[in-house]
N, CA, C and O atoms as a Tripos MOL2 file, in Angstrom:
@<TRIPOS>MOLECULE
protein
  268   267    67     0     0
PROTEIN
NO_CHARGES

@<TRIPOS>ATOM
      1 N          -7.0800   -0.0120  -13.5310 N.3       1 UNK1
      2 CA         -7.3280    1.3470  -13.1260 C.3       1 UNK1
      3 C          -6.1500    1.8520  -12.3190 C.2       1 UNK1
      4 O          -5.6740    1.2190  -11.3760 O.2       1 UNK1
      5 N          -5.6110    3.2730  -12.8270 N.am      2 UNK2
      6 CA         -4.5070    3.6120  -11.8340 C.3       2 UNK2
      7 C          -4.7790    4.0660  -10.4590 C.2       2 UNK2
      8 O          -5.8430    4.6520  -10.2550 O.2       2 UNK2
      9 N          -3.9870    3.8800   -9.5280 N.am      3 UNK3
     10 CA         -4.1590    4.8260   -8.3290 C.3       3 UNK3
     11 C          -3.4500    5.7100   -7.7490 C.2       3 UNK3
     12 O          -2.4800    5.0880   -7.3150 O.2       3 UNK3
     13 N          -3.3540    6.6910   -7.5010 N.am      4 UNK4
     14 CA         -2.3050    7.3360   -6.7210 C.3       4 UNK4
     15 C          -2.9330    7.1770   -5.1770 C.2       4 UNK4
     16 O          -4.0080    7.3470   -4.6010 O.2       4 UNK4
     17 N          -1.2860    6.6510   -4.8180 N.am      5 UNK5
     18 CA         -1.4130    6.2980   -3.3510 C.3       5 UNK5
     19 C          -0.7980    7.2200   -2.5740 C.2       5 UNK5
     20 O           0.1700    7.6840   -3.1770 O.2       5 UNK5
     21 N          -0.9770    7.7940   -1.2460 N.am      6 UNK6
     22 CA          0.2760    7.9810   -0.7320 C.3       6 UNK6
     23 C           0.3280    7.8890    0.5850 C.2       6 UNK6
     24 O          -0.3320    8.7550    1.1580 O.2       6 UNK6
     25 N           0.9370    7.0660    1.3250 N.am      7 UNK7
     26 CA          0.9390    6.1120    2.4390 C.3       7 UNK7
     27 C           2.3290    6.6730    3.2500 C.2       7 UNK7
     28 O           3.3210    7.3560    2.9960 O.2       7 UNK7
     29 N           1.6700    5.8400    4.5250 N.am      8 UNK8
     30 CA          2.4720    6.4330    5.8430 C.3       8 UNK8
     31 C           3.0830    4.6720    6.2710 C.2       8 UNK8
     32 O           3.6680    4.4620    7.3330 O.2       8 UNK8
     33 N           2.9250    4.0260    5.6740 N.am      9 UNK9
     34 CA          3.0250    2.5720    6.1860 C.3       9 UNK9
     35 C           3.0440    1.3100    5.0600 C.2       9 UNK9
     36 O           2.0520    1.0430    4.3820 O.2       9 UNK9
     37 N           4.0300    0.7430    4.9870 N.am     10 UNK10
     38 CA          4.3090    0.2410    4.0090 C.3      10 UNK10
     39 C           4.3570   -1.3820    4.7260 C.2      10 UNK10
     40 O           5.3200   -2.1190    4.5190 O.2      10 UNK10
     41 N           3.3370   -1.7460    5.4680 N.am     11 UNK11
     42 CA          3.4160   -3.1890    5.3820 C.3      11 UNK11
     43 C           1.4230   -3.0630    6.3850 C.2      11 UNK11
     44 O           0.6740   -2.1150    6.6210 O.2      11 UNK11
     45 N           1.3640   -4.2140    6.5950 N.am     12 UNK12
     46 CA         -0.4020   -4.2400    6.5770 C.3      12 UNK12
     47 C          -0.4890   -3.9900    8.3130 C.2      12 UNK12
     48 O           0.4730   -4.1210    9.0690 O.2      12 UNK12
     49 N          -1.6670   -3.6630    8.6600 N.am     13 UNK13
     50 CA         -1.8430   -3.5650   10.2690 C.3      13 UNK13
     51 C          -2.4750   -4.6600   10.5740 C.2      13 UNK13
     52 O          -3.5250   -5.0790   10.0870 O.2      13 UNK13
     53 N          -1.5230   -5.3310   11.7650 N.am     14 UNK14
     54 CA         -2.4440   -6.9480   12.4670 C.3      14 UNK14
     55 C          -3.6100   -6.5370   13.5060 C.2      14 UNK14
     56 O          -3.6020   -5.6920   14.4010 O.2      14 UNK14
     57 N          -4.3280   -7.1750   13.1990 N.am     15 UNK15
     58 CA         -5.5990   -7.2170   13.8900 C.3      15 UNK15
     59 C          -5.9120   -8.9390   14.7520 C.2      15 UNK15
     60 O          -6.4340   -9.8900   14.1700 O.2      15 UNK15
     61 N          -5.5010   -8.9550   16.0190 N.am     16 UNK16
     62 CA         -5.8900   -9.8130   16.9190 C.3      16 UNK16
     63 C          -7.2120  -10.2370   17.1490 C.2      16 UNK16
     64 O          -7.8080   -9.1630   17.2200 O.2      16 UNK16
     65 N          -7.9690  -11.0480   17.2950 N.am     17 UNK17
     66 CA         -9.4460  -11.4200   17.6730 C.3      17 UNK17
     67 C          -9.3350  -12.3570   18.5630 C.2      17 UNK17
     68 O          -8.6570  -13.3830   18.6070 O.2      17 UNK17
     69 N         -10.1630  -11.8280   19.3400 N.am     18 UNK18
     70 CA        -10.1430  -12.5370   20.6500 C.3      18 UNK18
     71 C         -10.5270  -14.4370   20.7870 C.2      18 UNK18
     72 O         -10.6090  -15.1790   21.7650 O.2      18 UNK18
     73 N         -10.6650  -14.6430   19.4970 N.am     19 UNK19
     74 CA        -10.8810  -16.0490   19.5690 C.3      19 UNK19
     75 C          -9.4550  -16.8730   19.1730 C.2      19 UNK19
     76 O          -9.2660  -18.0850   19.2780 O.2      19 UNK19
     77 N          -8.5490  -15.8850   18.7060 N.am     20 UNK20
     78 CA         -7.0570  -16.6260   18.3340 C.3      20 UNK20
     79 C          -6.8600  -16.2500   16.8510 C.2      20 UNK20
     80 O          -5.7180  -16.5120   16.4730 O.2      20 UNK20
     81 N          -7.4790  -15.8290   16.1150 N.am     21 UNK21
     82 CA         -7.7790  -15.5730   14.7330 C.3      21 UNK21
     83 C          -7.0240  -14.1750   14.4760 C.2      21 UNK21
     84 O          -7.3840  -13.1710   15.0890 O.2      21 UNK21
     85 N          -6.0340  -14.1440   13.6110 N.am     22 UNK22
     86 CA         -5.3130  -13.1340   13.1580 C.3      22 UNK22
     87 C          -5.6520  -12.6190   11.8200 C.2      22 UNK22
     88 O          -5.5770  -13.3860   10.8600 O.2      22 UNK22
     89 N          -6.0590  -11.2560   11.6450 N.am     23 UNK23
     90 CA         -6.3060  -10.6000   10.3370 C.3      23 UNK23
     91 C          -5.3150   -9.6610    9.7980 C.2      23 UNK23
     92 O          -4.7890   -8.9540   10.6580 O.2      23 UNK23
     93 N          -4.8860   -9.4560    8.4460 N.am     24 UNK24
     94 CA         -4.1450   -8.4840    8.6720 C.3      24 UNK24
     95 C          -5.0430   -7.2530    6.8390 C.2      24 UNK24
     96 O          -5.5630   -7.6180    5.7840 O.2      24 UNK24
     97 N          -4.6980   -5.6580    7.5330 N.am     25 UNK25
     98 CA         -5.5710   -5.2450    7.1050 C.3      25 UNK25
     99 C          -4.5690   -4.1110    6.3020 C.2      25 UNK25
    100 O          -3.6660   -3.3940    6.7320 O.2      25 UNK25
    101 N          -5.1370   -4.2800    4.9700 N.am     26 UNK26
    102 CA         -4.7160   -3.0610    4.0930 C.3      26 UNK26
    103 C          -4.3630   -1.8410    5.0090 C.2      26 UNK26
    104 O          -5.1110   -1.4270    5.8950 O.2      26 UNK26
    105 N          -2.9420   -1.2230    4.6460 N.am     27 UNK27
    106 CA         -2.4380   -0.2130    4.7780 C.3      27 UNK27
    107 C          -1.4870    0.8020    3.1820 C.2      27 UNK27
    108 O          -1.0620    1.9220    2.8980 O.2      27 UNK27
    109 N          -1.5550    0.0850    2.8830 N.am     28 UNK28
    110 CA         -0.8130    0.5850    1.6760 C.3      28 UNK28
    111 C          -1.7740    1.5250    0.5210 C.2      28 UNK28
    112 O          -1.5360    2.5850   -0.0570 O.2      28 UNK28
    113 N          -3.1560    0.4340    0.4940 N.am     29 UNK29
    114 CA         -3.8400    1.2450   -0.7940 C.3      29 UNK29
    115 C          -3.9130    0.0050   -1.7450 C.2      29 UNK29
    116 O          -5.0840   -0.2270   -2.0430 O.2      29 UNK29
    117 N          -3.2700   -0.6210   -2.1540 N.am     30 UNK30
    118 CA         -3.0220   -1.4970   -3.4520 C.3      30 UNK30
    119 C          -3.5570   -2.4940   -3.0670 C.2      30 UNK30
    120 O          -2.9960   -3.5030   -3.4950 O.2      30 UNK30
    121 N          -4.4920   -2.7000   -2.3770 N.am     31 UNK31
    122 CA         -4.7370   -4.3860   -2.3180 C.3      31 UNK31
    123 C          -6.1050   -4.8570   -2.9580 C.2      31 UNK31
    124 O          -7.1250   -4.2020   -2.7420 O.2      31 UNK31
    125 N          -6.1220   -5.7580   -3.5810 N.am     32 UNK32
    126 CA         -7.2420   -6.0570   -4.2530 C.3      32 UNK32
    127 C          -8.5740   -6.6070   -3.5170 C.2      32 UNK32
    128 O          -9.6610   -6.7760   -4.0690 O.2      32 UNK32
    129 N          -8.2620   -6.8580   -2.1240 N.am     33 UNK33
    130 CA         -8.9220   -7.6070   -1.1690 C.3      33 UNK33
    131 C          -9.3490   -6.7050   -0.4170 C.2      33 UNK33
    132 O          -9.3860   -7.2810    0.6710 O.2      33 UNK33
    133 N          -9.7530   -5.5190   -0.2310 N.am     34 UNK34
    134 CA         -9.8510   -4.5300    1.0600 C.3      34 UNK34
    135 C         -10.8890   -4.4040    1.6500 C.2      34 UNK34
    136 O         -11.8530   -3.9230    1.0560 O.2      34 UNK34
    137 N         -10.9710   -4.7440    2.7930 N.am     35 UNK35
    138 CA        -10.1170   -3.9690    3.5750 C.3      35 UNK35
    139 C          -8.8650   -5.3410    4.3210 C.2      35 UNK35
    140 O          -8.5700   -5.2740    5.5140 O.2      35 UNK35
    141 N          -8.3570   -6.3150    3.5350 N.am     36 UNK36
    142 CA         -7.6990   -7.1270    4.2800 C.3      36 UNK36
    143 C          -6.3490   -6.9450    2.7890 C.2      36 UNK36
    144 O          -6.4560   -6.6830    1.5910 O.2      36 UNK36
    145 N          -5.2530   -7.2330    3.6510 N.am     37 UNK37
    146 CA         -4.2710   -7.4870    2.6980 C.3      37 UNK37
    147 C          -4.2510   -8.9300    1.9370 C.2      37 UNK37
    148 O          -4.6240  -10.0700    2.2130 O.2      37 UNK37
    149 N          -3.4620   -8.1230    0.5590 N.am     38 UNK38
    150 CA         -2.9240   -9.3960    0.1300 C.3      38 UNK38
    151 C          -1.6050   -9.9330   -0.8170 C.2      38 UNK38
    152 O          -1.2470  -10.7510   -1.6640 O.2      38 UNK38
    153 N          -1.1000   -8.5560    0.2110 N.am     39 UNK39
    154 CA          0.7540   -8.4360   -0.0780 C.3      39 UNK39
    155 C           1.1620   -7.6730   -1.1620 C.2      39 UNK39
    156 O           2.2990   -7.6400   -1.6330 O.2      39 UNK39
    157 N           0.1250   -7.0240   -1.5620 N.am     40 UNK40
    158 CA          0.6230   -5.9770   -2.8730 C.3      40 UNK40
    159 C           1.7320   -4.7720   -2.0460 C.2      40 UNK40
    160 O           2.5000   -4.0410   -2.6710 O.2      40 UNK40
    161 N           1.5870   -4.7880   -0.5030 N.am     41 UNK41
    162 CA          2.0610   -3.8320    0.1140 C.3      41 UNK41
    163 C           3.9660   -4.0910   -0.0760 C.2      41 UNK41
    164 O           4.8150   -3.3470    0.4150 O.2      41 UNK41
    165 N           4.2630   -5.4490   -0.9890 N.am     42 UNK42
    166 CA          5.5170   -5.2810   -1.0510 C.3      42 UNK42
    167 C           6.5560   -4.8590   -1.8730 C.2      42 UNK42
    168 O           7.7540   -4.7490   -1.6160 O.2      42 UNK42
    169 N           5.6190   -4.5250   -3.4240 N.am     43 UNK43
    170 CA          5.7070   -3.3940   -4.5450 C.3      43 UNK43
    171 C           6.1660   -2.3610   -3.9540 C.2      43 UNK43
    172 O           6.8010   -1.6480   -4.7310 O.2      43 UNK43
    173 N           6.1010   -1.8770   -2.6270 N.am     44 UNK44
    174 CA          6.4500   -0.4910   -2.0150 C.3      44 UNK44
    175 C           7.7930   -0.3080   -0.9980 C.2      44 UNK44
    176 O           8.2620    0.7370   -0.5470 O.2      44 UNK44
    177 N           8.2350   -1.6970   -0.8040 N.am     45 UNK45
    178 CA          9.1500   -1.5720    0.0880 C.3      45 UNK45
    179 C          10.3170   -0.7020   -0.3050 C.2      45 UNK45
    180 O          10.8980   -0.0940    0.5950 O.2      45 UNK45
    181 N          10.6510   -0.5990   -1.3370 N.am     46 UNK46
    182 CA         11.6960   -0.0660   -1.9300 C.3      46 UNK46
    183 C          11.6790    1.3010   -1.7210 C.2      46 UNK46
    184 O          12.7260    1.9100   -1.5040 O.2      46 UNK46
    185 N          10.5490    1.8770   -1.7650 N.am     47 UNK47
    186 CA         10.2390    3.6880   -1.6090 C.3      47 UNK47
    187 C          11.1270    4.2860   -1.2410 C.2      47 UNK47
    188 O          11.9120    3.9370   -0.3600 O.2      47 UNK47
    189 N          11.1470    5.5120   -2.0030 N.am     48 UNK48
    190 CA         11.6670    6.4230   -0.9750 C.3      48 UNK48
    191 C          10.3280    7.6210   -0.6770 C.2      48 UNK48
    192 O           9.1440    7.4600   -0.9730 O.2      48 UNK48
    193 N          10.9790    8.8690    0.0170 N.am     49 UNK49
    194 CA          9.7780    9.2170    0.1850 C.3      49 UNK49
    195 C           9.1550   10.2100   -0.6910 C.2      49 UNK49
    196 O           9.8580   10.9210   -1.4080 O.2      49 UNK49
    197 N           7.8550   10.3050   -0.6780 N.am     50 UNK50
    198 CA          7.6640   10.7790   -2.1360 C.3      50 UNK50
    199 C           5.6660   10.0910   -2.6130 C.2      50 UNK50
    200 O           5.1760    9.1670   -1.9640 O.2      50 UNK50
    201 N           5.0840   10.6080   -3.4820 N.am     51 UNK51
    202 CA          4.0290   10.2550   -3.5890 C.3      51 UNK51
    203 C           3.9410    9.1690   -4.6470 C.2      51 UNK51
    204 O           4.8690    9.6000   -5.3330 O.2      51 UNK51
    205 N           3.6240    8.3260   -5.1600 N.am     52 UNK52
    206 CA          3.7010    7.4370   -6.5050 C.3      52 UNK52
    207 C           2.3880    7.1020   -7.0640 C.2      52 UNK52
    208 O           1.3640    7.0370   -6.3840 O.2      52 UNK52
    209 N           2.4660    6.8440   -8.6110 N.am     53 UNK53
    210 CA          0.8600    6.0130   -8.6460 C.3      53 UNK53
    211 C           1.5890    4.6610   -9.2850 C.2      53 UNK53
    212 O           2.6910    4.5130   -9.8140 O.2      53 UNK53
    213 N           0.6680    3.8790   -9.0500 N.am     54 UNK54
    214 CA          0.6370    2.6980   -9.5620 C.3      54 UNK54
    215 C          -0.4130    2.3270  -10.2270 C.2      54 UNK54
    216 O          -1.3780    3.0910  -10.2000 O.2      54 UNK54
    217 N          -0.5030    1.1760  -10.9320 N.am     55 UNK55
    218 CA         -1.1950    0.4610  -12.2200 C.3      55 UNK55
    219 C          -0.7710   -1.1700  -12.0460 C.2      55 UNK55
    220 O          -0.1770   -1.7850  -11.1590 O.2      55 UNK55
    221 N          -1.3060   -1.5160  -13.1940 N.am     56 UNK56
    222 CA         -1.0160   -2.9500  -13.7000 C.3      56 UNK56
    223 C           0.2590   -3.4310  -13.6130 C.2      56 UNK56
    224 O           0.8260   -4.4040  -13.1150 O.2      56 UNK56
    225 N           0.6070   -2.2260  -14.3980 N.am     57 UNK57
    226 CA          1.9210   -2.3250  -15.0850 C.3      57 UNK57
    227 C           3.4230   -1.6920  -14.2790 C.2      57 UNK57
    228 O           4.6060   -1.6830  -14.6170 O.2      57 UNK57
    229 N           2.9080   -1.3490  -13.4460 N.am     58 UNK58
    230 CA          4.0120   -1.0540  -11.7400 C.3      58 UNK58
    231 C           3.8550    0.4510  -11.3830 C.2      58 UNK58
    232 O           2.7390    0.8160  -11.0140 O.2      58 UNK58
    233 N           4.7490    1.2610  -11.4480 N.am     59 UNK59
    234 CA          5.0880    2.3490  -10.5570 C.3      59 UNK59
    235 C           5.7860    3.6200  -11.1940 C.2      59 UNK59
    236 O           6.7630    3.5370  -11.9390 O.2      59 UNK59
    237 N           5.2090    4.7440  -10.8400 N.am     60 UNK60
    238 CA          5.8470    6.0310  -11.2490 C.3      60 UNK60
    239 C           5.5190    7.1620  -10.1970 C.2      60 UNK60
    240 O           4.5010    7.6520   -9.7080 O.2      60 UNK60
    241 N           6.9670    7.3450  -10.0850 N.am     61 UNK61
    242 CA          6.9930    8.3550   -8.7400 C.3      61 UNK61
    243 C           6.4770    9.8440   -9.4630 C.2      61 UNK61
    244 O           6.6610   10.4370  -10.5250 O.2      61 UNK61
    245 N           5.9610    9.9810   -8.5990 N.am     62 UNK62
    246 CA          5.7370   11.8690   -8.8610 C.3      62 UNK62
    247 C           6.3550   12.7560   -8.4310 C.2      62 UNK62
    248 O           6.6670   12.7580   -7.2410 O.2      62 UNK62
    249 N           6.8540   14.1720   -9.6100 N.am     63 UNK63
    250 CA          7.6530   14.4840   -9.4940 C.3      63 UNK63
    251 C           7.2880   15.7560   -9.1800 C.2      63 UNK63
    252 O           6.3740   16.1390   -9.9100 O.2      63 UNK63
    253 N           7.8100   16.9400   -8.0040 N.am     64 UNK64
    254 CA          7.1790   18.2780   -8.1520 C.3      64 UNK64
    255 C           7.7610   18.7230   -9.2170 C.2      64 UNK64
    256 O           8.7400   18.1270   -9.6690 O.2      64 UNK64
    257 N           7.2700   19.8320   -9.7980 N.am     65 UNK65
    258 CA          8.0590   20.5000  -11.1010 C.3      65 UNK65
    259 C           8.0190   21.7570  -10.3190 C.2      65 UNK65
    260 O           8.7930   22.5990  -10.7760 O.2      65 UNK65
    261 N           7.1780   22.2380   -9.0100 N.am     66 UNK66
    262 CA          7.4690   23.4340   -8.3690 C.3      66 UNK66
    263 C           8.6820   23.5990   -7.2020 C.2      66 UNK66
    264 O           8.5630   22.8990   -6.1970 O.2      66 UNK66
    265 N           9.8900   24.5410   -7.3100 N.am     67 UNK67
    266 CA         10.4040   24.4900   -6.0270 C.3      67 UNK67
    267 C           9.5130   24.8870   -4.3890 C.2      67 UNK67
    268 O          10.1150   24.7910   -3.3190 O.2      67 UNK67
@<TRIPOS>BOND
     1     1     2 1
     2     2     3 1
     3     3     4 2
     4     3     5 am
     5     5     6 1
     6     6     7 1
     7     7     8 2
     8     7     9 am
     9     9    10 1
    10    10    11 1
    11    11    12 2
    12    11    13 am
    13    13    14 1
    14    14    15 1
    15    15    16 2
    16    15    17 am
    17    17    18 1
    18    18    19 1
    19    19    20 2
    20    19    21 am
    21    21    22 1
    22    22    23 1
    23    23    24 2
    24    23    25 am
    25    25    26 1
    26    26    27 1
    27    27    28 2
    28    27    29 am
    29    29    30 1
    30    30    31 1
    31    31    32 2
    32    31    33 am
    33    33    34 1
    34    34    35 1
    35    35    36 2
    36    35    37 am
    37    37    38 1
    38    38    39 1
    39    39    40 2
    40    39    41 am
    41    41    42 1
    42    42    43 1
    43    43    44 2
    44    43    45 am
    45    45    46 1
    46    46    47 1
    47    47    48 2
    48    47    49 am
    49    49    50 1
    50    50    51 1
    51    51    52 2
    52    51    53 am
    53    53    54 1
    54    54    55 1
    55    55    56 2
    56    55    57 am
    57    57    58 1
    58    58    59 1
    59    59    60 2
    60    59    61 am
    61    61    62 1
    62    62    63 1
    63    63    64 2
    64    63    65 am
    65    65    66 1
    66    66    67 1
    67    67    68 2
    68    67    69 am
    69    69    70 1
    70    70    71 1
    71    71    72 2
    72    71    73 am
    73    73    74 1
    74    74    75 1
    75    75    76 2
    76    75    77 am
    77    77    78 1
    78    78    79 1
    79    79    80 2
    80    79    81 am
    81    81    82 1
    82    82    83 1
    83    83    84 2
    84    83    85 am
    85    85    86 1
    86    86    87 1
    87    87    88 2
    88    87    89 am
    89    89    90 1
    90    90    91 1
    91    91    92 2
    92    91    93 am
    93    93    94 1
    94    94    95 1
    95    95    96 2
    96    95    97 am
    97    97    98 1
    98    98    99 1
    99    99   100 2
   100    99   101 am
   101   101   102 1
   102   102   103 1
   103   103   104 2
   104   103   105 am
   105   105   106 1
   106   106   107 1
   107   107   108 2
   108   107   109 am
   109   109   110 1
   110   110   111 1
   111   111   112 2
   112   111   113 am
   113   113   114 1
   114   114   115 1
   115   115   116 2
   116   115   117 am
   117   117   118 1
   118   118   119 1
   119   119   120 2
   120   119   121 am
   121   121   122 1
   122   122   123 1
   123   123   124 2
   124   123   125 am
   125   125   126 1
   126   126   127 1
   127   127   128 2
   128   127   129 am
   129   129   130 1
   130   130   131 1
   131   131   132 2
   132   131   133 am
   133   133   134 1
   134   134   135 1
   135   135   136 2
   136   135   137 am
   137   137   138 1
   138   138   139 1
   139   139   140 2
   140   139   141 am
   141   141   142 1
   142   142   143 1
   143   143   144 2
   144   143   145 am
   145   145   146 1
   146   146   147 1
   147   147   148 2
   148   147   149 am
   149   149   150 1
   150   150   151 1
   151   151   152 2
   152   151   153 am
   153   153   154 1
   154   154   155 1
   155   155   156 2
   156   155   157 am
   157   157   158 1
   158   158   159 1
   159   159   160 2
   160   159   161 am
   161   161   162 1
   162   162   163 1
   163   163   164 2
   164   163   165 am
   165   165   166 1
   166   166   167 1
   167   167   168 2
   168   167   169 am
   169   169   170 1
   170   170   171 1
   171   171   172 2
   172   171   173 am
   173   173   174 1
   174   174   175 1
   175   175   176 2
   176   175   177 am
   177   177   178 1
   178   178   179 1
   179   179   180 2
   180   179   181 am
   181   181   182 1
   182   182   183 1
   183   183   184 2
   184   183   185 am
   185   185   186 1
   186   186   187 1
   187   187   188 2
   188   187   189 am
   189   189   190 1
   190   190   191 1
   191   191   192 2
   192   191   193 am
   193   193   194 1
   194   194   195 1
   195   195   196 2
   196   195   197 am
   197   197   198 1
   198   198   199 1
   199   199   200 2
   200   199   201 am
   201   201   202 1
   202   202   203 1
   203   203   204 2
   204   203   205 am
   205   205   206 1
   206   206   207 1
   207   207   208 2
   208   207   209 am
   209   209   210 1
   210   210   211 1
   211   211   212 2
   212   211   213 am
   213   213   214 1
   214   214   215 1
   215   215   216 2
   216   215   217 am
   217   217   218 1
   218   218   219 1
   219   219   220 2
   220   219   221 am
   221   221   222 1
   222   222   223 1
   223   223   224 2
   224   223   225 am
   225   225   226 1
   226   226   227 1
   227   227   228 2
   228   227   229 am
   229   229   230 1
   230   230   231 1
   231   231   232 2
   232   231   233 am
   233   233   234 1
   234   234   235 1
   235   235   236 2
   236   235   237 am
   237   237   238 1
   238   238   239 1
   239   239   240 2
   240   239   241 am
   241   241   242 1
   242   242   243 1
   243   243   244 2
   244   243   245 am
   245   245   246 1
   246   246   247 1
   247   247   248 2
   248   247   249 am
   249   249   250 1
   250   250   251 1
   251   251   252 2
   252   251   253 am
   253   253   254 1
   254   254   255 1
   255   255   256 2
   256   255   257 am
   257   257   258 1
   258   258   259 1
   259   259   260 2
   260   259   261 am
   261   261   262 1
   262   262   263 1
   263   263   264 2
   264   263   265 am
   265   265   266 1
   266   266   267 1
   267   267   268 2
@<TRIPOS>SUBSTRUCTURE
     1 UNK1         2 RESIDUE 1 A UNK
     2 UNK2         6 RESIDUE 1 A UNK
     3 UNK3        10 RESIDUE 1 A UNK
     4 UNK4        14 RESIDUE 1 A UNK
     5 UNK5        18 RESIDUE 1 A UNK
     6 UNK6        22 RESIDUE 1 A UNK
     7 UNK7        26 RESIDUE 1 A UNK
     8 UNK8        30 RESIDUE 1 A UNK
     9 UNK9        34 RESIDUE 1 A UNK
    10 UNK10       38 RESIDUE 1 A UNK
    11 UNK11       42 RESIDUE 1 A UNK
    12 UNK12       46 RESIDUE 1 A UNK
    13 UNK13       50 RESIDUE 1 A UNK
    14 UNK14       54 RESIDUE 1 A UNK
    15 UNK15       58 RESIDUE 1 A UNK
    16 UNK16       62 RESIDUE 1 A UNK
    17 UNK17       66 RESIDUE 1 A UNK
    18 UNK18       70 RESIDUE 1 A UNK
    19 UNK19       74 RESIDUE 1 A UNK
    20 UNK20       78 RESIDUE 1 A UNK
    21 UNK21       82 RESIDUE 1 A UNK
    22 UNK22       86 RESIDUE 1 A UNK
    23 UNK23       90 RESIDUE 1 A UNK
    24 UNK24       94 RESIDUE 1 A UNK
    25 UNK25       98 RESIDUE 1 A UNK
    26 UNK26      102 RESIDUE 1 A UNK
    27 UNK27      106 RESIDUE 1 A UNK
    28 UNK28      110 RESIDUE 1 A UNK
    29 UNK29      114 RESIDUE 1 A UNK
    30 UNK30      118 RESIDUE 1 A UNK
    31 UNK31      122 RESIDUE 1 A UNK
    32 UNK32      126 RESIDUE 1 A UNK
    33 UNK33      130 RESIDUE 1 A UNK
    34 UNK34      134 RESIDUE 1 A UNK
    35 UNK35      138 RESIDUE 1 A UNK
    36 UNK36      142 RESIDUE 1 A UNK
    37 UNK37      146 RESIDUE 1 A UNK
    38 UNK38      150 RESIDUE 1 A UNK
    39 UNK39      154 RESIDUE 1 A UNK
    40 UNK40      158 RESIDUE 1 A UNK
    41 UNK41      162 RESIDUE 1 A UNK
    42 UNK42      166 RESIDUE 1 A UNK
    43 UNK43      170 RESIDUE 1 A UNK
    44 UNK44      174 RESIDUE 1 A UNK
    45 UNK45      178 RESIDUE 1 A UNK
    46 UNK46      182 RESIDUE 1 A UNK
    47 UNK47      186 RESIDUE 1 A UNK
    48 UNK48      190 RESIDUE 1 A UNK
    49 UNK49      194 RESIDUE 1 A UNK
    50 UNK50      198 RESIDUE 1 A UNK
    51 UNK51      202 RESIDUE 1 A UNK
    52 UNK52      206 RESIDUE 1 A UNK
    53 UNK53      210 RESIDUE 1 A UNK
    54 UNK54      214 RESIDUE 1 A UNK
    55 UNK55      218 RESIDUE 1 A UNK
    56 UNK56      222 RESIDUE 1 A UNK
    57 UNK57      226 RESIDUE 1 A UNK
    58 UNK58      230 RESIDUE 1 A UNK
    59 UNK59      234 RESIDUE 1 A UNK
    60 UNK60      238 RESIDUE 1 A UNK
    61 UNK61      242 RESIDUE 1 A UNK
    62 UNK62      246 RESIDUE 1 A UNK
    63 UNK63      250 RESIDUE 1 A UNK
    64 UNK64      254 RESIDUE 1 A UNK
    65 UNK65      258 RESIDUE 1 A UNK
    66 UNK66      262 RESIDUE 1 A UNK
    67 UNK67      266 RESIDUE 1 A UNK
């Protein structure tokens, strides 16, 4: 299924627990595990800025056609 994502943060947010236990939690959109990551957030490092969707099959930026 495709998604269009469009994100402010391109790596996952850590979540501390007070027992010593570190979580880290979807920020991107793409993760198959959510609400916890599971590194799909690195398909995106490359970005520039701009909205994209993604699929299976990787990535296509969107383009305005309006000035």
């Amino acid at each position: 299924m495709a998604r269009l994502v469009k994100h402010d943060r391109n790596k996952p947010y850590e979540i501390k627990v007070d027992n010593g236990q570190v979580f880290y939690v979807c920020a991107c959109g793409l993760s198959k595990h959510k609400p916890f990551c599971d590194g799909s957030h690195k398909r995106t490092l490359d970005e520039e800025e701009g909205i994209y969707i993604y699929d299976e099959n990787g990535r296509i930026k969107v383009e305005n056609f309006y000035p």
